[in-house]
ZAMI-870755 format. One line per field, with one value per residue (C-alpha): residue number from 1; residue in three letters; x negated, y, z. Coordinates in steps of 0.05 Angstrom, whole numbers, plus 5000, padded with zeros to 4 digits. Layout:
// residues N
n: [NUM	...]
res: [ALA	...]
px: [X	...]
py: [Y	...]
pz: [Z	...]
***
This chain:
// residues 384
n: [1	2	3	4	5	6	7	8	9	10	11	12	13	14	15	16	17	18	19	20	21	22	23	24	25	26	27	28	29	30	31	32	33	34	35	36	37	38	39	40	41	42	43	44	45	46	47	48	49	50	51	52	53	54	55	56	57	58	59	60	61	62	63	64	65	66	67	68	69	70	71	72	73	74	75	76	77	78	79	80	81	82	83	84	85	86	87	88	89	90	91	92	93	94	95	96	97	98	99	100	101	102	103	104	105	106	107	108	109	110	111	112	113	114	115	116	117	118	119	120	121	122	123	124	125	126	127	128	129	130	131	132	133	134	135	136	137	138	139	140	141	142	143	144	145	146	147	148	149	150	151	152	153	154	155	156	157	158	159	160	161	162	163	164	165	166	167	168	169	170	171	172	173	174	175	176	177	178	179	180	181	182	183	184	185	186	187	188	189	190	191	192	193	194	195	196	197	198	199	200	201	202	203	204	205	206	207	208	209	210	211	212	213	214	215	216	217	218	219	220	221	222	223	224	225	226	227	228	229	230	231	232	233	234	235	236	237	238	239	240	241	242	243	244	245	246	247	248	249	250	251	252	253	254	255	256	257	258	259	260	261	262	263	264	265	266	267	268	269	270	271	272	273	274	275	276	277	278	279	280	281	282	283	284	285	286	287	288	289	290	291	292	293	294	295	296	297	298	299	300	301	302	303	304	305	306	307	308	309	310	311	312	313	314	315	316	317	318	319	320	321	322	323	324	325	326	327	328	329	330	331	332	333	334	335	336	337	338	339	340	341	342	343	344	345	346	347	348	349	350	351	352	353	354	355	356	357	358	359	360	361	362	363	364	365	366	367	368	369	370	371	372	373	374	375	376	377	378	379	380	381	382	383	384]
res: [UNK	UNK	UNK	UNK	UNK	UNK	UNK	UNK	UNK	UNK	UNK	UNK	UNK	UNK	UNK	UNK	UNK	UNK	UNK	UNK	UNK	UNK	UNK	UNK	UNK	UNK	UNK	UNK	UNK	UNK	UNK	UNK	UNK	UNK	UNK	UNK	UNK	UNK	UNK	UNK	UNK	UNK	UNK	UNK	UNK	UNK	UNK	UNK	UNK	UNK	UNK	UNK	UNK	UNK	UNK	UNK	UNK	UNK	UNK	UNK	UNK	UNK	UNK	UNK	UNK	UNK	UNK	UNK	UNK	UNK	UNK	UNK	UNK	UNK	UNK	UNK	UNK	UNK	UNK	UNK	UNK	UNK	UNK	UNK	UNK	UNK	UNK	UNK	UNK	UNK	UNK	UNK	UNK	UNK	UNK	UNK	UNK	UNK	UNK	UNK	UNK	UNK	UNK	UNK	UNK	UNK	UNK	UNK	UNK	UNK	UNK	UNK	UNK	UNK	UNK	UNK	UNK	UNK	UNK	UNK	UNK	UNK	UNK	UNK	UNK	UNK	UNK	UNK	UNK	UNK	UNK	UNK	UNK	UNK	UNK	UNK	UNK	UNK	UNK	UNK	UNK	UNK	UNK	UNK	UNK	UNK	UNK	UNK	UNK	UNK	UNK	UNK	UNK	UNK	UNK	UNK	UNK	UNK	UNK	UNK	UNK	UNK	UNK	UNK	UNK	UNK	UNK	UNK	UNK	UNK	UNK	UNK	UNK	UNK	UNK	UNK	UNK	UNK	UNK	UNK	UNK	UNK	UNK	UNK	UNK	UNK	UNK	UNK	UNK	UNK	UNK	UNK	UNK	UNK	UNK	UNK	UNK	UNK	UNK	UNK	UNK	UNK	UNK	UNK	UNK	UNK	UNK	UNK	UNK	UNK	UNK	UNK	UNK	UNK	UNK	UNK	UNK	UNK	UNK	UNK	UNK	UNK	UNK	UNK	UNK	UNK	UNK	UNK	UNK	UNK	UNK	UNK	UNK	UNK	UNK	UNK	UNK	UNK	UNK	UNK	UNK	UNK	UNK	UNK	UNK	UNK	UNK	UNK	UNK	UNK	UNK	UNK	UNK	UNK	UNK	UNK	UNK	UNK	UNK	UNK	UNK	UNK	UNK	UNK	UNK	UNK	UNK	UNK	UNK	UNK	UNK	UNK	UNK	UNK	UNK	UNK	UNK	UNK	UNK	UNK	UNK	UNK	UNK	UNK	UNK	UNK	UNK	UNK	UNK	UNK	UNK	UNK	UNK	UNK	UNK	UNK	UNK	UNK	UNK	UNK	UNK	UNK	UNK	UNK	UNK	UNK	UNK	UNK	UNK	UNK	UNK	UNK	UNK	UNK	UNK	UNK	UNK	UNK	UNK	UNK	UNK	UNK	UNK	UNK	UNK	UNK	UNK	UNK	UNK	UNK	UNK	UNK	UNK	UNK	UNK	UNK	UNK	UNK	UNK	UNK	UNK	UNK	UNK	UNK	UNK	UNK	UNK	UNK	UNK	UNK	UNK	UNK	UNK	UNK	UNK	UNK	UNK	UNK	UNK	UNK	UNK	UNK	UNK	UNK	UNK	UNK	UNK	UNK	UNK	UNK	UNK	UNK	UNK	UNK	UNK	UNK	UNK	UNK	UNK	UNK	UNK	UNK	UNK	UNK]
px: [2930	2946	3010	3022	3084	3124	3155	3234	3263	3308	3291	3341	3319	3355	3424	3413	3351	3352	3410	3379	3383	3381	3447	3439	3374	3416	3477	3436	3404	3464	3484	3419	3427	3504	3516	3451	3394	3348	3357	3347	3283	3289	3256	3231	3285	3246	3265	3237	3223	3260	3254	3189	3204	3177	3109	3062	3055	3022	2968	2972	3010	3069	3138	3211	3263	3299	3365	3355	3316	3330	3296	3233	3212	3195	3259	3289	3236	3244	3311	3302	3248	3297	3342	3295	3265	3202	3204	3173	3163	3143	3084	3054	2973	2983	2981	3062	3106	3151	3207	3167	3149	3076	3036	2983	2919	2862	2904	2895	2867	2914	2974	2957	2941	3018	3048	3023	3042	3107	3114	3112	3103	3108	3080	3113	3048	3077	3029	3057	3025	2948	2899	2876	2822	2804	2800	2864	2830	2791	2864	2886	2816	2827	2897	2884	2817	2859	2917	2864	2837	2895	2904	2972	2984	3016	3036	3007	3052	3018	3064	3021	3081	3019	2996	2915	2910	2933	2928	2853	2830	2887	2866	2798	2840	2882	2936	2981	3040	3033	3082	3068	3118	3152	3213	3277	3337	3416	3427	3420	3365	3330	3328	3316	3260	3224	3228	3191	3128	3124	3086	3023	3018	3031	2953	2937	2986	2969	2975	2963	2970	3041	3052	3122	3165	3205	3260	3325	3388	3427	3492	3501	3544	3529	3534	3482	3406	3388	3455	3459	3521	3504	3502	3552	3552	3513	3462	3451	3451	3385	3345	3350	3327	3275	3247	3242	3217	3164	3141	3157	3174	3257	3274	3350	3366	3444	3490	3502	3551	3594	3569	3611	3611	3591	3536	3517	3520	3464	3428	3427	3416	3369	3351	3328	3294	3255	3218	3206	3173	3148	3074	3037	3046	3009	3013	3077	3071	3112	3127	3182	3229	3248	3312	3335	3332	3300	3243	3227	3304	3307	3245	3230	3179	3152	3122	3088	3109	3074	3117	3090	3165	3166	3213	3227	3272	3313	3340	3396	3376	3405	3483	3493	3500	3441	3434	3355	3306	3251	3197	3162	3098	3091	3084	3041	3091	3081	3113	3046	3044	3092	3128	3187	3231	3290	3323	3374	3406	3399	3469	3508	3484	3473	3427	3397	3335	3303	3288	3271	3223	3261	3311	3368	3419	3464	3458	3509	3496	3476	3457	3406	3393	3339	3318	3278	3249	3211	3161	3183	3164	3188	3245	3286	3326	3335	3331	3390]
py: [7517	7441	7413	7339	7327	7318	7390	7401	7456	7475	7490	7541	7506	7444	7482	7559	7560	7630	7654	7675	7733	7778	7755	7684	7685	7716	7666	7602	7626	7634	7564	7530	7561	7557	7483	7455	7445	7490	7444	7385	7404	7439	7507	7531	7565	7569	7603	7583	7608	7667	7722	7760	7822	7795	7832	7854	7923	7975	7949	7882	7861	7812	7856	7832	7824	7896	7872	7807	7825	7904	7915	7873	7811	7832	7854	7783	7752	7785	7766	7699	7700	7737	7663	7619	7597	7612	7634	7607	7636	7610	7626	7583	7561	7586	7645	7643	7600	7545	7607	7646	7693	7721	7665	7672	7649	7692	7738	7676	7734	7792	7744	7716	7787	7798	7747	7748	7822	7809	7751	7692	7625	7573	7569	7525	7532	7501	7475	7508	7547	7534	7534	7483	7452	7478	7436	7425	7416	7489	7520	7492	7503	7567	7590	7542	7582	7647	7629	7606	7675	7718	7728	7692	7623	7598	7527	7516	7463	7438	7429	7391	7335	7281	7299	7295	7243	7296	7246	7248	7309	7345	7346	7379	7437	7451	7431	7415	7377	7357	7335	7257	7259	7294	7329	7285	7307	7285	7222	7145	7135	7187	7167	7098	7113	7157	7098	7050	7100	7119	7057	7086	7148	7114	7112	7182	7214	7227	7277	7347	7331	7293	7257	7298	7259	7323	7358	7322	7313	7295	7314	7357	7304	7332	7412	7459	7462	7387	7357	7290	7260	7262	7206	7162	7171	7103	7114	7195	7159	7110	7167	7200	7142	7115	7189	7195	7131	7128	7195	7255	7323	7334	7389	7399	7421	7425	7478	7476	7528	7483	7417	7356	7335	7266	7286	7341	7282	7249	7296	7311	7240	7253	7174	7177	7245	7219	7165	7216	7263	7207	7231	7181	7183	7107	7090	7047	6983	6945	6878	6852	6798	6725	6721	6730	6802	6856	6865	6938	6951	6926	6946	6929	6979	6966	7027	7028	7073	7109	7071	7002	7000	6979	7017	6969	6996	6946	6989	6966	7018	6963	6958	6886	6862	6834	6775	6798	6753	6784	6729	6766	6743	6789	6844	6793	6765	6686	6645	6622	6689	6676	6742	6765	6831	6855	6903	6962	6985	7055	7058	7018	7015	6930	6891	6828	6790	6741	6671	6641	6679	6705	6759	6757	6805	6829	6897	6926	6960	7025	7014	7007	6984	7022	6978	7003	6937	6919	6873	6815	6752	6689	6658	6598	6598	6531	6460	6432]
pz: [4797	4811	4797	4842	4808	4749	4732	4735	4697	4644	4566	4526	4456	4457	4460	4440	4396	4361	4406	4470	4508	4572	4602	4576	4628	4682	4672	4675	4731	4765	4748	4776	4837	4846	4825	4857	4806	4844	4904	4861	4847	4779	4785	4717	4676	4611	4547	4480	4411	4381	4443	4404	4359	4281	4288	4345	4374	4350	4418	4389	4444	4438	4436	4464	4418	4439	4416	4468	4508	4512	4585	4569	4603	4673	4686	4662	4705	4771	4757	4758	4811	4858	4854	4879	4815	4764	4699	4625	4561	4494	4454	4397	4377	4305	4267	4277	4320	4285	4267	4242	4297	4317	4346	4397	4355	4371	4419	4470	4519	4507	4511	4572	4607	4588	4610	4667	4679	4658	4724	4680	4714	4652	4584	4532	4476	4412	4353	4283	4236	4265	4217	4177	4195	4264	4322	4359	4429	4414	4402	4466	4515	4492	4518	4577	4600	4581	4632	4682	4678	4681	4746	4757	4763	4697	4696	4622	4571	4517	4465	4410	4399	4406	4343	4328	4391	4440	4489	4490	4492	4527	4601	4580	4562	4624	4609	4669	4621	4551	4492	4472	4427	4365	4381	4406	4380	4412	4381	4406	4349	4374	4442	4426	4380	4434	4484	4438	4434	4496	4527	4486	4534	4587	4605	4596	4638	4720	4773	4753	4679	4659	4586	4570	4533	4507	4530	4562	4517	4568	4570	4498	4459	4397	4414	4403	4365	4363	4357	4315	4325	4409	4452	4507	4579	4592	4537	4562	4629	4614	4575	4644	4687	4633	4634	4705	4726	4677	4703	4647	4658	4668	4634	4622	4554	4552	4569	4644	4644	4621	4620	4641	4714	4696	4665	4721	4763	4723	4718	4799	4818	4877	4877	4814	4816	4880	4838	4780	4844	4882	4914	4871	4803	4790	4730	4704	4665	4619	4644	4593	4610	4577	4537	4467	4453	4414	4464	4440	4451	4521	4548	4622	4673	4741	4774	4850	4893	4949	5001	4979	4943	4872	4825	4770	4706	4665	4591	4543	4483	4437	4420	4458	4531	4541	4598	4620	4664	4705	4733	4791	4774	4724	4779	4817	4860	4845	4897	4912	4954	5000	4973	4933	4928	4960	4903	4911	4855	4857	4824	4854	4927	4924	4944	4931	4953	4889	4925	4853	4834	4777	4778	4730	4707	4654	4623	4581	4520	4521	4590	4644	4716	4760	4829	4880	4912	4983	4987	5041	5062	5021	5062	5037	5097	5143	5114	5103]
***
């Protein structure tokens, strides 16, 4: 199974963590399809942790809460299939998984052979509870050959938060998206913390095998399993476009049942969602700015696109405007080339072309401003 780009989905942990069920499957699934996430591109409804009865079968095999889940999981998934989308499930490389529920170590096989009969299309495969000692990459070659062998194709999410150097040994295990980071929970610290280690990553993530920079807060102001104190519109607004432009997983973690339509918006930006899913995932590069700022606060990315366009990201994660200046040579555009950009702001719609060979701008607060930028001829206009 290849994967060419950046998965699109949506996670049940951020919001529900222990409280999933049957009809909580059904509802969002409804949702995705009815208010257009399906169409946007996010096809994985994925639930996490919590849906396992507290010990294995009497076959050793992995048993559905019956409360939750009182049908079993094929049932759920057809469900879900029958919409237009694919459906994940949540198993763990230790002995349990981080609540406490039967883990997949050394049933790697078995589980797989189940999930796959059940119709799952997604594993989330968390890292709690593995033994001490014992070599991360093993755990996770394991369930990846496992998966590969099942007889279904199973998109396979290592969730190893970056611990133990995921990021170099996790594409020899299959792994088709991988966690780079701890878990991010709804608060502007969090965010702004997870955007200052990303950049380390950065390298190690390509086609068939995305750096995931966890799950998307966007939208949850403070509701639900990982609320700290939530977020504002702008600042939910630039975790989106940082994630997407930089080339992460989107995977919606807030209740879209009732989520706000400003936020729905946001998330549904097809402008922004069409960098995140553009063909070529080249790698993105920091190319900073000149000003007086917090650097690691206002970071600036430049990313080539597979149209020759540039996609070049401007973040506010600090609590000032912030008056930003871009020289172009830092994406190789010297004047001596004869070249400079023509920039849209995917936001706002306007356009300007740089004929100084720095592009300036203000960002407020909280904020962020996400270009996508032709490459044209150098043209002063006549002489006076």
């Amino acid at each position: 199974m290849v994967v060419k780009k950046p998965p699109m989905g949506w996670n049940s942990w951020n919001t529900f963590g222990y409280d999933i069920s049957e009809d909580l499957v059904r509802e969002i699934a409804d949702v995705m399809v009815r208010d257009g996430y399906r169409d946007a591109g996010y096809e994985y409804l994925v639930i996490d942790d919590c849906w396992q009865e507290p010990v294995r079968g009497a076959d050793g095999r992995l048993v559905p809460d019956r409360k939750k889940f009182p049908n079993g999981m094929k049932p759920v998934a057809d469900y879900v299939h029958s919409k237009g989308l694919k459906f994940g499930i949540y198993s763990c490389a230790g002995v349990l998984t981080c609540e406490g529920f039967p883990g997949s170590y050394e049933h790697e096989f078995t589980d797989a052979a189940a999930f796959a009969e059940w119709g799952v299309d997604f594993l989330k495969y968390d890292y709690c509870f593995h033994p001490s000692g014992f070599d991360p990459a093993t755990l996770y070659r394991r369930m990846g050959t496992a998966l590969a062998n099942c007889g279904r194709d199973i998109l396979f999410s290592a969730c190893s938060w970056g611990a133990d150097e995921t990021r170099k040994w996790v594409k020899s295990t299959g792994a088709h998206m991988w966690r780079a980071t701890g878990d991010l929970n709804d608060s502007v610290g969090g965010i702004r913390e997870h955007a200052k280690m990303i950049d380390r990553d950065l390298k190690y993530s390509a086609e068939g095998s995305y750096a995931d920079f966890d799950m998307l807060v966007v939208g949850m102001f403070g509701k639900g399993n990982v609320g700290v104190g939530g977020c504002d519109a702008e600042i939910y607004r630039s975790h989106f476009t940082f994630w997407a432009q930089l080339g992460s997983p989107l995977f919606i973690g807030a209740d879209i049942r009732s989520i706000a339509p400003e936020m729905r918006e946001v998330l549904l930006d097809r402008e922004v969602i069409a960098v995140n899913q553009d063909e070529c995932l080249w790698q993105p590069y920091e190319i900073g700015g000149a000003g007086w700022w917090n650097p690691s606060e206002c970071p600036v990315y430049c990313r080539l696109l597979s149209t020759g366009e540039l996609a070049i990201g401007i973040y506010n994660f600090g609590e000032h405007d912030q008056k930003l200046c871009t020289p172009l040579d830092r994406v190789g555009l010297s004047q001596g080339t004869g070249k400079t950009l023509v920039m849209r702001d995917l936001r706002t719609g306007e356009i300007e072309t740089v004929l100084t060979g720095v592009h300036k701008t203000t960002v407020p607060a909280h904020s962020c401003k996400l270009y996508r930028c032709r490459v044209v001829d150098l043209d002063y206009g006549p002489l006076p």
